[in-house]
N, C-alpha and C positions, 0 to 999 in steps of 0.2 A: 569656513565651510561647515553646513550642517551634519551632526553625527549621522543621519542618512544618506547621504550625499556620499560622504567618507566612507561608508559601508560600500558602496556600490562600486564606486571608484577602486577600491582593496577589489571585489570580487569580480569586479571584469577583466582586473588582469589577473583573477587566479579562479576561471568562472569551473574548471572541474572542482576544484577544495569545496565551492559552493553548493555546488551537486552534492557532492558525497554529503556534509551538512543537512542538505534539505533531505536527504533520503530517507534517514530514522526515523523523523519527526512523529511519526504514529505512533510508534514504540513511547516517545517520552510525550505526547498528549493526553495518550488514551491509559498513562501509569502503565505499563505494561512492565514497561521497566522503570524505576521509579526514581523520579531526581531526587527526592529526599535522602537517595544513597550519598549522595555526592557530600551531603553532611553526615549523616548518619553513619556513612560506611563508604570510606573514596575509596579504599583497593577496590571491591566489590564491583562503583558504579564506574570507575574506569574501568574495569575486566569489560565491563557489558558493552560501555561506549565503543572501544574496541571491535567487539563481537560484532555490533549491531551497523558499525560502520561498516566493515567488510562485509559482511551481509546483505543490508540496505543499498550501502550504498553500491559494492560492484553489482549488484543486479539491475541498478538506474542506470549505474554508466553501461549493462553490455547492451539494455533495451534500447537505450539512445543511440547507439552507438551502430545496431541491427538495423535500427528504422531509418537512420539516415542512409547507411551505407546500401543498404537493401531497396531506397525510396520507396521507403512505404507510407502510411499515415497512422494514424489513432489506432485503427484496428488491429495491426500488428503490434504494439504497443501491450495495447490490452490484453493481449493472448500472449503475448510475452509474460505480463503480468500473472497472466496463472501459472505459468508454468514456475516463475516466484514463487507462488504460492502453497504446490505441491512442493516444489523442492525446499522450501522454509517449514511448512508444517506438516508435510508429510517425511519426508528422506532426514531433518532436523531433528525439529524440535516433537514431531511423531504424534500431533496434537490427533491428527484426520484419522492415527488407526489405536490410538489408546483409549480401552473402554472407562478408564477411571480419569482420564482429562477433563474435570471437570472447567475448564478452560471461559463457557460461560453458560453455567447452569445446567439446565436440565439441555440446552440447544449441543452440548460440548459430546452428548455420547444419544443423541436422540436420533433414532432411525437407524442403528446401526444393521449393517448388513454384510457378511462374507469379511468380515474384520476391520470394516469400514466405518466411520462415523459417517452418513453421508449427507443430511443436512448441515452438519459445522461444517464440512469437506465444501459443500453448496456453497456456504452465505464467503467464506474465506477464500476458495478457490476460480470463484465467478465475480465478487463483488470487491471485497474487503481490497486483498490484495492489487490485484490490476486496478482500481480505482484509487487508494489511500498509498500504499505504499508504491508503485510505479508511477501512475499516469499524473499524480499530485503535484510530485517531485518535480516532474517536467514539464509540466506544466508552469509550475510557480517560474523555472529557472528560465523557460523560454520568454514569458511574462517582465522576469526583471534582468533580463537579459538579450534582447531581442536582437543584437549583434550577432547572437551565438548560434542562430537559427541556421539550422541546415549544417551547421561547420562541427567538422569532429573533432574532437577532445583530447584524444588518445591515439597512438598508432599501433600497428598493424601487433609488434611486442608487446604493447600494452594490454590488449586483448586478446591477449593469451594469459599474461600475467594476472589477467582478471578473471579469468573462465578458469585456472586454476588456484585461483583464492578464494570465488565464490566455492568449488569443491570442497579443499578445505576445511573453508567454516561451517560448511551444511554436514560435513564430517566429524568436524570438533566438537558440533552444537549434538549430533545424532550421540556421541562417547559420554557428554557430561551429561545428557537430560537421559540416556538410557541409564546411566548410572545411577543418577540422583532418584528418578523414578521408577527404577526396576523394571525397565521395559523397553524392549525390542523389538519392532513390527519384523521382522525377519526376512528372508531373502526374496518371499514371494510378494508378500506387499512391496519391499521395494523395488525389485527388476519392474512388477505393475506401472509403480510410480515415476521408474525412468522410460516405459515406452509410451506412457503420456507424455511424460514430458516432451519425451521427442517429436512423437506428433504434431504436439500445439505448436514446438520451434517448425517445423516443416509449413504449418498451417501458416504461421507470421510470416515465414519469407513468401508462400504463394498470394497468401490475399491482397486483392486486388488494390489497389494504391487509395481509390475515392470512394470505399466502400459507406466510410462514414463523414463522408465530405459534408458539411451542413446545407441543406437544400435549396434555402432562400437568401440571396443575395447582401439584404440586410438586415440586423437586428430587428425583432418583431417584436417585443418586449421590452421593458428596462431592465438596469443592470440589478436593482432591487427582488425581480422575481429571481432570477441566479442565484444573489446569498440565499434565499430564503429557503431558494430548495436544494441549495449546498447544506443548509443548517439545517434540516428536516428529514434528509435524505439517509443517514445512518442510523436516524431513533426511529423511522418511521420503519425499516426495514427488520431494525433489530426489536425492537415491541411487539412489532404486529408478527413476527415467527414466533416469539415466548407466547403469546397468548394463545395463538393455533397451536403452541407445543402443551400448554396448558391443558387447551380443552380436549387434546389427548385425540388429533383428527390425525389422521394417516402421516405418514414421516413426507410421503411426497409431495401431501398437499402443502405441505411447509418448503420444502426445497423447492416447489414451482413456483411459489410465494416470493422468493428471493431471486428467481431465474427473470418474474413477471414483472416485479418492481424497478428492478434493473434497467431491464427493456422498454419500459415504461420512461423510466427516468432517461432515457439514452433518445427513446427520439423524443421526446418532448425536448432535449436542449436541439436535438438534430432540427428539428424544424422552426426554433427559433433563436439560435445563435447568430446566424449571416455566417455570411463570409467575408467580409467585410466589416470596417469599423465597428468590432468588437471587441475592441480589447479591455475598455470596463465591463464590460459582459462577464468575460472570462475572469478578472480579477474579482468581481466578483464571487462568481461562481469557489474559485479557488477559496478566496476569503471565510465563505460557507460553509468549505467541507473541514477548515480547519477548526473555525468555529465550534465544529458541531460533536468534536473529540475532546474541546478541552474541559465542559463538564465532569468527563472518566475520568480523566485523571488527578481532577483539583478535588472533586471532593470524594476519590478515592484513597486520597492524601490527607483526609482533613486531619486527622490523627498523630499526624508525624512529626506536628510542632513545627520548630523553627526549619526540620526540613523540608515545608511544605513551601517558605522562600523561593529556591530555585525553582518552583512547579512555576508559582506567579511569575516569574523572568522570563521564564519560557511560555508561559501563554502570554504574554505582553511579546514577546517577538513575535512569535506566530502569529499575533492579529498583526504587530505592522509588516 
């Protein structure tokens, strides 16, 4: 049997372990957290693995878990995914309210306002998140897993056990980075941060089931226009904010920059994915956005010698 074959065979009969796996994958693409630990420094890069599993991955399995049980579609999903978003870098890791997060560049404290970073809060709480770490995940695993569709994972204890480990972690992670970085967004930034959050969960369970249902019946495209703007779609987003942040034009113009390409990029797949025989459409697609992270972190890595190794294993997985 082919070691792909064999791979797929292990994860359909353990298709949650495979979720949680595919759930980080941003985190070790884009170097955020860096495989070179794992030679460099294994307590370290197992602490993080750890961290980033409970993290990453209970917040895939509670969105899956919402959207089936709730039937909903994509759009609930996605709006799951911010509320990720806020609660990993804002209630966490505090990236959206620390003015010295220099997290990426001049984009990490650009626009701030009322103790807010609001363009990084923009491009990570509208796009980053709900697209790369949510909708990716589930994507890929409904993809190589298509058994799995619709059918839940976890039971009714389970999702409880999850809802209080994601807490948890976005707890442990808010103790160790306020420490490490001397810094606190405090009581009002976060109560802020959890009646959003709560909203956007009110918003997933209301909206409407076919809100983002793809319009046209079949594919209108080939599968090659999909990679290309899987693999185009987080440089084109993140260059062209640096440059408008550059030339120093209003904070909003950059945050609507990210709200526009977004929506942009949302119906353009909307009106050319089908609904129907698309599934190299969408594999595709998926292909693209992984694609398009493993630049960040290989030659963010280039430096780190032999343990820039596992960087290359792991982008040879994530392409196949």
């Amino acid at each position: 049997m082919l070691p792909l074959a064999q791979f797929r065979r292990f994860f359909s009969a353990h298709p949650l372990l495979f979720l949680f796996l595919l759930a980080p994958q941003v985190e070790y693409l884009t170097g955020s957290s860096q495989l070179s630990w794992l030679i460099a420094n294994p307590p370290l890069f197992f602490l993080f693995l750890v961290q980033n599993l409970g993290s990453y991955g209970l917040a895939v399995v509670l969105a899956r878990e919402a959207q089936i049980r709730w039937r909903k579609g994509w759009a609930s999903i996605i709006l799951l995914g911010s509320v990720y978003g806020i609660l990993n870098e804002g209630i966490g890791a505090g990236t959206l309210f620390n003015p010295d997060s220099a997290a990426f560049g001049v984009l990490g404290s650009y626009g701030r306002w009322l103790g807010v970073n609001w363009v990084w809060a923009t491009g990570l709480v509208m796009l980053v998140h709900p697209v790369f770490s949510v909708s990716l995940p589930i994507l890929q695993h409904r993809l190589a897993l298509p058994e799995t569709r619709g059918r839940s994972l976890v039971g009714s204890r389970g999702l409880g056990l999850a809802v209080v480990g994601l807490g948890i972690d976005a707890l442990g992670t808010l103790i160790f980075v306020g420490t490490i970085r001397h810094f606190f967004a405090g009581p009002i930034l976060w109560t802020g941060s959890c009646l959003v959050m709560a909203a956007l969960v009110v918003a997933a369970y209301l909206v409407p089931r076919d809100l983002l249902r793809p319009r046209v019946d079949m594919p209108r495209v080939r599968p090659l226009s999909f990679f290309i703007l899987g693999t185009v779609f987080i440089w084109g987003v993140t260059l062209g904010a640096d440059f408008l942040a550059n030339l120093n034009v209003p904070p909003i113009v950059v945050a609507f920059f990210f709200v526009a390409i977004g929506g942009l990029a949302l119906i353009w797949v909307l009106r050319n994915v089908g609904q129907n025989s698309n599934q190299r459409h969408l594999v595709a697609l998926a292909a693209g956005l992984v694609a398009s992270l493993i630049p960040m972190g290989f030659f963010g890595q280039l430096g780190s010698g032999i343990g820039l190794l596992p960087v290359v294993v792991v982008d040879l997985f994530g392409v196949l």
